[in-house]
C-alpha positions, 0 to 999 in steps of 0.5 A: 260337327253340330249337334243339337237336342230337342228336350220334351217333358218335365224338368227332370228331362230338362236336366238329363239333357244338360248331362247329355250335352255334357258328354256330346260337347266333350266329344267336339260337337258344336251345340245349336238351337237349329235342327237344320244345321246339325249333323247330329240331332237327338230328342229326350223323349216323354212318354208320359204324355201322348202329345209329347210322344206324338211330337217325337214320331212326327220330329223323327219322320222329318229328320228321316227324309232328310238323311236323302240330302245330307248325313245325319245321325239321330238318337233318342233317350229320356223317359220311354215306355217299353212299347215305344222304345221298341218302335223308336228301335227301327226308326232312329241310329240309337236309343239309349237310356240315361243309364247308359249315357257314359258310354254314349261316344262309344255307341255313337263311334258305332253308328259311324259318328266321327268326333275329337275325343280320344279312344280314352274318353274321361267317361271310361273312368267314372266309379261304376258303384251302380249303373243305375245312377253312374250318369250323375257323376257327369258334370251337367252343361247348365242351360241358365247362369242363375237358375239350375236343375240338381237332381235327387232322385230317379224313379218311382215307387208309388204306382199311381194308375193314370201315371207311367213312371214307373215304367218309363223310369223304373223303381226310385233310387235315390242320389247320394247325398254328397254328391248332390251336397256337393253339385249345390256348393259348386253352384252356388259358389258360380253365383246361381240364384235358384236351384231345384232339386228334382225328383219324381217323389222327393220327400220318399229320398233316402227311403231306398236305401234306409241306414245308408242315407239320411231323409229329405228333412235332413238333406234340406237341413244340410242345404240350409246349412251350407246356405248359411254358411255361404254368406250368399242369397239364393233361393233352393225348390223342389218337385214333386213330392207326394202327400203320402210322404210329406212329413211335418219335418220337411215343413219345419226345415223350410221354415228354419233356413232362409235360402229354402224357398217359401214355396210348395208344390202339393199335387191333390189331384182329386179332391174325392177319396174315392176317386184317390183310391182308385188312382192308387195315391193312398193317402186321404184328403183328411192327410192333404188338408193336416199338411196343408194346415202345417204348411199355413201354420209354419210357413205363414208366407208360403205360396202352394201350387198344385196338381189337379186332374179332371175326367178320370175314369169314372169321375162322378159329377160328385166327386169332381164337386170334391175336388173344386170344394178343396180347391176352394177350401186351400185357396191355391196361388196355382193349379195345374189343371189337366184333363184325363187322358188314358196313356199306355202302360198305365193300369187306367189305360185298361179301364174305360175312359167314361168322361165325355171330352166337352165334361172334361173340359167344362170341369177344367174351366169350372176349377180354372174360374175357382183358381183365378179367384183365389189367385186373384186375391192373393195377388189383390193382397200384395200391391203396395207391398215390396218384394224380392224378385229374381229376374229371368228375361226380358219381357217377351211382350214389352221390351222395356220390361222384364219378367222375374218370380218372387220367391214363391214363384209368382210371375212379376212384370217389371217396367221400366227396368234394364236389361242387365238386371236379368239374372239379379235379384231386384226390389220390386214394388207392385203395383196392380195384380191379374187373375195369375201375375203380378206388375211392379216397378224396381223399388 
């Protein structure tokens, strides 16, 4: 009776697995870290990304052979393409969407599983308002005591050419906003330190169901309120939202409340207006820098990290010149740097993939030196300063050390500090500063 799941992707599949965790728990399973040691063994899949999928058919071949030495049970969920969910059909005992996760003991019975839980499972009574979004009323096994993934929102709207979201994950539907009002209280009440809400548009929330719910503002201020009230530190983040939808009202709601991070994430993703265009984002750069300006306006302390891909298709040496002069112009703490790859089900994927793979990957190096650059001096900026830092582990490389993130997420080694401060907020002093992370000492 052991079960163990392997989660690819983003942090919206870290936090579907937390659910299905949930729900395999309560059927009696042992969780283990081991794929060896398990007789029940699934993967949250990403078809977003070709690695990650690559991943999931070579997992699958290996646990397949070992159905000839022991009994094994294998399911898949996550975020699938149609196309893949078809091959996954004939390879693995189950495929299920997170829709239909409350009736997983269910369909394991009928892959022959065997578990503790009665015929009457507490899933049987959750309130089917809409089967989209049922799974939420699961209560989540967190995989952290101090940093915890709350989701919003599910799906997309935007239909960006190079993304697959919108087919792996269908139209945005958004949560209700008392249910996630009340998963943040219980946990902040545990004592958790850092909360993400999730989302793969979060500043669209509540534009699906207009009169029905409130916007993202309003539910940041609710967060804000409640933090206030709470008497507790924590520090609240969201991802990702989408400039076409950021509005001055979010900003400003950050800057009223102290528990609402100082810390944005804005994907740009070209710098060419172009370019945007024919990725579908419909926004201009003109919009993106008059956002970024409030942000600097109103969050004078905000760090901004950001999205950014290079060599898509048809990508000019002039429009990648675009993208690394507003990389220059925002001076971002960091950037996530990709370079374009076609992905099946996305409508880029018909169109010719044109850039070279050395260009691509000269132009991810040049906008690489312009991010440690800027990063580099924000860094510069902070030594002989104290902040407040969360720490998240014991450093992987120096035992003696720890490895926390200030509140704008800035990496920060901290020496010579014990291990059972992991999971405190600390006073950290910093000392020197690299290119991407910080060293400081507990103050």
């Amino acid at each position: 009776m052991k079960c163990c799941v392997v989660t690819l992707g983003c942090q919206m599949n870290q936090s579907d697995s937390e659910r299905i965790r949930s729900v395999i728990e309560g059927m009696g399973f042992e969780m283990v870290d081991t794929e060896e040691e398990a007789s029940l063994i699934g993967v949250v899949a990403c078809s977003v990304r070709q690695k990650a999928i690559d991943k999931v058919y070579s997992k699958i071949r290996k646990w397949n052979q070992w159905k000839n030495e022991k009994p094994l049970v294998t399911f898949v969920s996550g975020c699938i393409l149609p196309a893949d969910e078809e091959k996954f059909l004939k390879q693995f005992d189950l495929v299920f969407r997170m829709n239909e996760l409350p009736d997983l003991p269910d369909m394991l019975h009928q892959c022959g599983v065997a578990s503790e839980f009665s015929a009457k499972h507490p899933f049987n009574d959750l309130h089917r308002e809409d089967e989209r979004t049922d799974f939420w009323q699961i209560d989540p096994t967190y995989s952290s005591d101090f940093d915890a993934f709350v989701p919003i929102q599910n799906g997309c709207d935007k239909f960006c050419s190079y993304c697959a979201v919108p087919y792996t994950r269908g139209r945005e539907v958004s949560r209700a906003s008392e249910d996630i009002l009340a998963e943040v209280r219980r946990l902040v009440e545990r004592g958790v330190k850092a909360i993400t809400l999730l989302g793969q548009n979060v500043n669209s929330y509540g534009l699906d169901k207009k009169g029905q719910e409130i916007s993202f503002a309003q539910l940041l201020r609710k967060v804000g309120e409640l933090g206030q009230a709470s008497g507790k530190e924590f520090w609240v983040y969201f991802t990702s939202p989408h400039p076409r939808d950021m509005t001055r009202d979010v900003i400003e709601a950050i800057a009223d409340y102290d528990c609402l991070a100082k810390q944005i994430h804005l994907p740009l993703q070209s710098g060419d207006e172009k370019l945007l265009r024919r990725m579908n984002r419909n926004h201009s750069i003109e919009d993106y820098l008059k956002i970024v300006d409030d942000i600097r306006e109103l969050l004078p302390t905000a760090t901004l990290f950001t999205d950014i891909i290079v060599g898509f298709s048809g990508e000019t040496d002039e429009q990648f010149e675009n993208s690394a002069k507003v990389m220059e112009r925002v001076g971002y703490n960091m950037a996530y740097v990709a370079k374009y790859s076609p992905r099946v089900g996305a409508r880029s994927a018909r169109w010719e993939d044109d850039i070279s793979p050395q260009l691509k990957s000269e132009r991810l190096a040049r906008l690489s030196e312009i991010l440690k650059r800027t990063s580099k001096a924000h860094n510069d900026a902070m030594v002989g300063k104290t902040y407040r830092v969360l720490i998240e582990r014991v450093d992987p490389r120096m035992a003696s050390a720890l490895s926390g993130r200030t509140e704008g997420k800035l990496p920060v080694r901290v020496v010579d500090a014990p291990a059972e401060l992991v999971g405190t907020f600390q006073e950290v002093g910093i000392t020197s500063a690299s290119e991407l992370s910080l060293t400081g000492r507990l103050a």
